[in-house]
N, C-alpha and C positions, 0 to 999 in steps of 0.2 A: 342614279338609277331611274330609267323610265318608270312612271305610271298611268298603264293601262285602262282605260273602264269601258263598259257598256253594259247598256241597260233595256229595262223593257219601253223605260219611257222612248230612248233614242232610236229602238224600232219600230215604234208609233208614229216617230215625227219622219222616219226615213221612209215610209210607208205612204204616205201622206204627200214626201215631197213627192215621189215615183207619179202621182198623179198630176204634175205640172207641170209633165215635159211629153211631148208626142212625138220626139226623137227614139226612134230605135237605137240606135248607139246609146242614149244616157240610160234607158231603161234597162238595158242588158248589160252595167254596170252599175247599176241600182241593184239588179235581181245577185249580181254580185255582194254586193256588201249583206246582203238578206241572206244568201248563201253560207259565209262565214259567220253570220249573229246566229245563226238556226233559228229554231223554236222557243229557244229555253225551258226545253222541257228540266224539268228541276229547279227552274229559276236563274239556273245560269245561262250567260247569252255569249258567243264566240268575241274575241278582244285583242287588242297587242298590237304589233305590226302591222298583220296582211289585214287586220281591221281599219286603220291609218290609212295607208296605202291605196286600200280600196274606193273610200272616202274620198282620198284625193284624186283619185282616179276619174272618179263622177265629178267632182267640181274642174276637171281639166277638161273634160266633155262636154260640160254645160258652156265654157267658156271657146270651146270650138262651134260651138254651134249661136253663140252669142247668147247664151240665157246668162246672163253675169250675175243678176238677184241668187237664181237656183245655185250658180257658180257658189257663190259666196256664201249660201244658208250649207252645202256641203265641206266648205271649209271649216267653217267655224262645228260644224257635228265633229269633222276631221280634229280639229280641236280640243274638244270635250273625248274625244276618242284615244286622245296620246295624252292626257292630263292636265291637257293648258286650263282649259275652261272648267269652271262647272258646269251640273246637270242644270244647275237653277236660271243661269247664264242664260244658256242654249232654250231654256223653255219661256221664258221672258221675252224671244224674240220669236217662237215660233206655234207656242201654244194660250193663245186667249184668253182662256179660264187662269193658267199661270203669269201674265199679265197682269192680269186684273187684282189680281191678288197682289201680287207686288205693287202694283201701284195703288190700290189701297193701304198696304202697310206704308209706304212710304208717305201718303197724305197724312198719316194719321201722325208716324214722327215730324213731319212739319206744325202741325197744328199743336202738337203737343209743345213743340220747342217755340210756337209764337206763343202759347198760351203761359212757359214760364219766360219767357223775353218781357210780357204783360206786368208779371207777377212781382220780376225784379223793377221795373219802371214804377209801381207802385209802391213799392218799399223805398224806391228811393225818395220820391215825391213826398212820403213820410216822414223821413227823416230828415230831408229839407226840402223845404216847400218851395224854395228859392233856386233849387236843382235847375242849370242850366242844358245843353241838346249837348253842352264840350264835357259834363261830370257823366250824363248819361253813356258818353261814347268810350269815355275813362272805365266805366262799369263792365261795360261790355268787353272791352280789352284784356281788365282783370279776368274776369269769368272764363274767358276762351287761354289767355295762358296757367289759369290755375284748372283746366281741363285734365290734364294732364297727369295732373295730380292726385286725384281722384282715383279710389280704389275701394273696395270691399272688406278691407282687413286683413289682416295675415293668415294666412293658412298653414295647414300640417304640412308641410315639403313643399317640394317644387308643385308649379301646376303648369300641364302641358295644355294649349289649347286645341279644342277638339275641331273636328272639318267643319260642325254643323259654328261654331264660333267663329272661325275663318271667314266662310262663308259670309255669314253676319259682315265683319269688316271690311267686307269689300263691297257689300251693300251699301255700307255708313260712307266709303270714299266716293263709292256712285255717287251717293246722292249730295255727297258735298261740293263733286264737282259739280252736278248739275246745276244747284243752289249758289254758284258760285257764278257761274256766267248766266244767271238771269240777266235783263237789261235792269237797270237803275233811275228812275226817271227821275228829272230834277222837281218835280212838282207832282202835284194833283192832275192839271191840265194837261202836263208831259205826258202819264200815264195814259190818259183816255183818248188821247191823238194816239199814242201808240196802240193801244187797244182797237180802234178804226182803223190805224192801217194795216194792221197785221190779218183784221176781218176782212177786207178788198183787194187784198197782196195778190198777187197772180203766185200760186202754188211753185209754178218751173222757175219765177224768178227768185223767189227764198231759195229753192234749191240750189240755185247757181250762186244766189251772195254765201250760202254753207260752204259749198265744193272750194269756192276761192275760199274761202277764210281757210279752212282745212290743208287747201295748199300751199300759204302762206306761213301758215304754220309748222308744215313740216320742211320746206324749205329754210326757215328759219332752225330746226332743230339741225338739219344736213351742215349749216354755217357754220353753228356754233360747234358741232362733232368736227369742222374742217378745220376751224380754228384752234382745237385744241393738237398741239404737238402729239400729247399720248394717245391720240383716237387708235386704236385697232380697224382692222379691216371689217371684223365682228359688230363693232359698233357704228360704223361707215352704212355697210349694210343694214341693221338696223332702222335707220333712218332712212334708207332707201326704198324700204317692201313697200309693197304695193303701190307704190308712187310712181308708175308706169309712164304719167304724162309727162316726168323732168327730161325723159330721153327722149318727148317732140311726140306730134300728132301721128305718127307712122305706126302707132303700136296700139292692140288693141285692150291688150292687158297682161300683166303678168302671168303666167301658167302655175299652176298650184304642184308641179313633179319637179324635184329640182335634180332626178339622178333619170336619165336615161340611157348609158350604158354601164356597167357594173366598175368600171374604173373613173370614171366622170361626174364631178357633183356641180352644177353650175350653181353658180349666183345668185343673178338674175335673168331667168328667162325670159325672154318676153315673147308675145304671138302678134304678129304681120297679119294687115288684115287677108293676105291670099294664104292665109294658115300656115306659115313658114316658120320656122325657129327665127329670132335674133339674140345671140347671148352675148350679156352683160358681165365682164369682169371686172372684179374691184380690187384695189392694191391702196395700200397706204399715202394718205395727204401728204403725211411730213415725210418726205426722200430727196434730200441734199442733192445726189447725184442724180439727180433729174435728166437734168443737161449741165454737160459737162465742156471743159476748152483746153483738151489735151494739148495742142499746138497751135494758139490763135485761131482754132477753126472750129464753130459750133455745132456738137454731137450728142445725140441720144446719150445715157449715161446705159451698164452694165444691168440697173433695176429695171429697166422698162425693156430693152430684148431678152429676158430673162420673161418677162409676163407675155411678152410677145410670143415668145416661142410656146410656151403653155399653153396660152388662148388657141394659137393654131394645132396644137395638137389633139385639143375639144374638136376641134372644126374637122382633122382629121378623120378620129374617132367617130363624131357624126354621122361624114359623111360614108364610111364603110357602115353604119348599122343601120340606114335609112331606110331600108323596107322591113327591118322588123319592127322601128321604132313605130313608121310609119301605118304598120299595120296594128301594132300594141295600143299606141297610144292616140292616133290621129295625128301625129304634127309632121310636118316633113322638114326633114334636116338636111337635106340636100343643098348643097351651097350655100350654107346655112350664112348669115356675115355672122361679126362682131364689133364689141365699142369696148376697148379698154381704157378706164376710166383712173386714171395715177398720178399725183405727185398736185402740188399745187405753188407755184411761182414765190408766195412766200415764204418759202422754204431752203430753194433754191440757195446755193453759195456762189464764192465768183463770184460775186458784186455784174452776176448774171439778168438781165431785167425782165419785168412777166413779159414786152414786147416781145425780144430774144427768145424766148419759151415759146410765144406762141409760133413766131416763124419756124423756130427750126423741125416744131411741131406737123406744121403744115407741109412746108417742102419732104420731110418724111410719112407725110400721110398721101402724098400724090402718088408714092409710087408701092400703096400699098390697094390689093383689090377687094379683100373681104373683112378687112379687121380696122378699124379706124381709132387711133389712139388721143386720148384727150384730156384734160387738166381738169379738179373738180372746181377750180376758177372759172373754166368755161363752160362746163354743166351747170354752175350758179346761173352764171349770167347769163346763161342760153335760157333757162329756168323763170330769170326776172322779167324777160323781155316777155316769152308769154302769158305771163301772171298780169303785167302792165297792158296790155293787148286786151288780154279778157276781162278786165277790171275797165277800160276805155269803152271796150264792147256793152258792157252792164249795164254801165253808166250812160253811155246814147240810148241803149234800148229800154232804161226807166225814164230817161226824158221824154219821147218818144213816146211813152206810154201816156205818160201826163199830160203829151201833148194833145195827146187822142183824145 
């Protein structure tokens, strides 16, 4: 069961965003989502679907008009608006004073936690003085698995924990993760080189060694879902949102509405930089009958005209509702393509080989005009090549730096 919220905070911050777009279109779906919250006179504020909806509506706006930051501060309200996120979440990233607050509480449980990490080093050093860095690291081992363990006592019944404790635990996981990818330096000397260069770092080029690591990592998550036999299509996708750049420089970002006609829920959509639709279908890694060798001769398998036939009846569909889509939402679906994305060579039976996959791939994608079909073996590797490109590119352009 869905759950719905909104609040007076998220009319404050949606108020707020209104002011950082000087598109007519975003604003007049801004005054929309204000529309449905009302006033709150009573304290309650409008909620639910057409609250969601609306939300996504302005983050598909901002993203037609290239505001992606604005894009993305309306997804994630979208968010907080259908239950994903918290209020606390949402205000952490967009309200300063709530900031500041969390990042102070969270300074304070670090220093509390170096302050007994202190506490235990001297107790040990007590009990022997001869304590070597391998008994200290022993200590610390114990402590973090008898974590665990650790509790308040038994109580009268069950005990259900409450949102405001929820909450809490996902604060403790933030900050574990973040505590967790600090860098590590081998020394003293290590630290304060790293300290200098992160003061002289050119700003765009930390951004860029972030964006690859990030890429790198979800393409690595994409692998390990491909390699598993049981992946679902659910969990394919998954690891596909928002990762726009795997399907190549042509795209300018995912679109935040994934149903534009009332019988149609795409994928992945994604927006062309001339504001076009391109939609992305996903079908399952592991399908045997990939490609098949009914009579010595190499054929498409039953699963993949079967998505084929689907995908183009999206594109149908489309292309009959493109001037009201076109007018509703900004995108134009008119001859919209597609990339359907199925099946992956490992899988394959017939002592069939990925070569063999890929040709008979190819000779049936020549003589197709809007829908291009492909292996998520070659979404990888289409994938690796630009990651190794941009990672080549990085790497000249900090020599380069240095060299200056």
């Amino acid at each position: 069961m869905a759950i719905f919220r909104s609040s007076y905070s998220l009319r404050l911050m949606v108020e707020e965003a209104r002011k950082l777009t000087e598109h007519a279109g975003v604003r007049e779906r801004i005054d929309a989502v204000l529309r449905i919250m009302g006033d709150g006179f009573g304290g309650t504020y409008g909620k639910g679907r057409p609250l969601v909806n609306a939300l996504e509506d302005v983050a598909q706006q901002c993203l037609l008009h290239e505001e992606f930051a604005l894009a993305q501060r309306f997804q994630r309200f979208a968010g907080y608006a259908g239950g994903k996120l918290f209020l606390d979440t949402i205000e952490t990233y967009y309200d300063a004073e709530a900031r500041q607050r969390s990042e102070k509480y969270m300074r304070r449980m670090a220093a509390m936690g170096a302050d007994r990490a202190v506490s235990a080093l001297e107790a040990l050093r007590a009990k022997n003085a001869d304590a070597s860095f391998t008994d200290a690291l022993a200590l610390f081992r114990g402590i973090a698995r008898s974590a665990d363990h650790l509790g308040i006592g038994d109580g009268e019944g069950g005990i259900q924990l409450s949102t405001k404790y929820l909450k809490r635990l996902q604060e403790y996981g933030h900050m574990e993760l973040t505590l967790r990818d600090l860098p590590r330096p081998a020394s003293a000397e290590t630290a304060r080189m790293m300290s200098e260069f992160l003061e002289d770092a050119d700003a765009g080029m930390l951004a860029q060694l972030l964006e690859l690591r990030a890429r790198r990592a979800g393409l690595a998550s994409l692998r390990a879902a491909v390699d598993r036999p049981e992946s679902s299509e659910g969990a394919l996708h998954s690891c596909l949102k928002n990762q726009e750049w795997i399907f190549g420089g042509a795209f300018v970002a995912e679109l935040a509405r994934r149903q534009y006609t009332p019988d149609t829920i795409l994928d992945i959509p994604l927006l062309r930089g001339d504001g076009s639709l391109h939609v992305v279908e996903l079908k399952r890694a592991n399908i045997e009958k990939l490609v098949i060798r009914p009579s010595g001769q190499l054929m498409l398998g039953a699963p993949v005209h079967r998505a084929v036939s689907q995908t183009q009846n999206y594109l149908r569909t489309l292309d009959e509702g493109r001037e009201t889509i076109l007018a509703r939402y900004g995108v134009d679906t008119r001859r919209a393509s597609a990339t359907l994305v199925i099946g992956h060579p490992q899988y394959v039976s017939e002592g069939i080989t990925p070569q063999q996959v890929a040709d008979t791939l190819r000779t049936y994608n020549t003589h197709m005009a809007r829908i291009e079909v492909i292996t998520y073996e070659t979404l990888l590797e289409s994938a690796e090549r630009m990651l190794a490109l941009s990672s080549a590119e990085q790497s000249s352009g900090q020599v380069d730096g240095h060299t200056a």
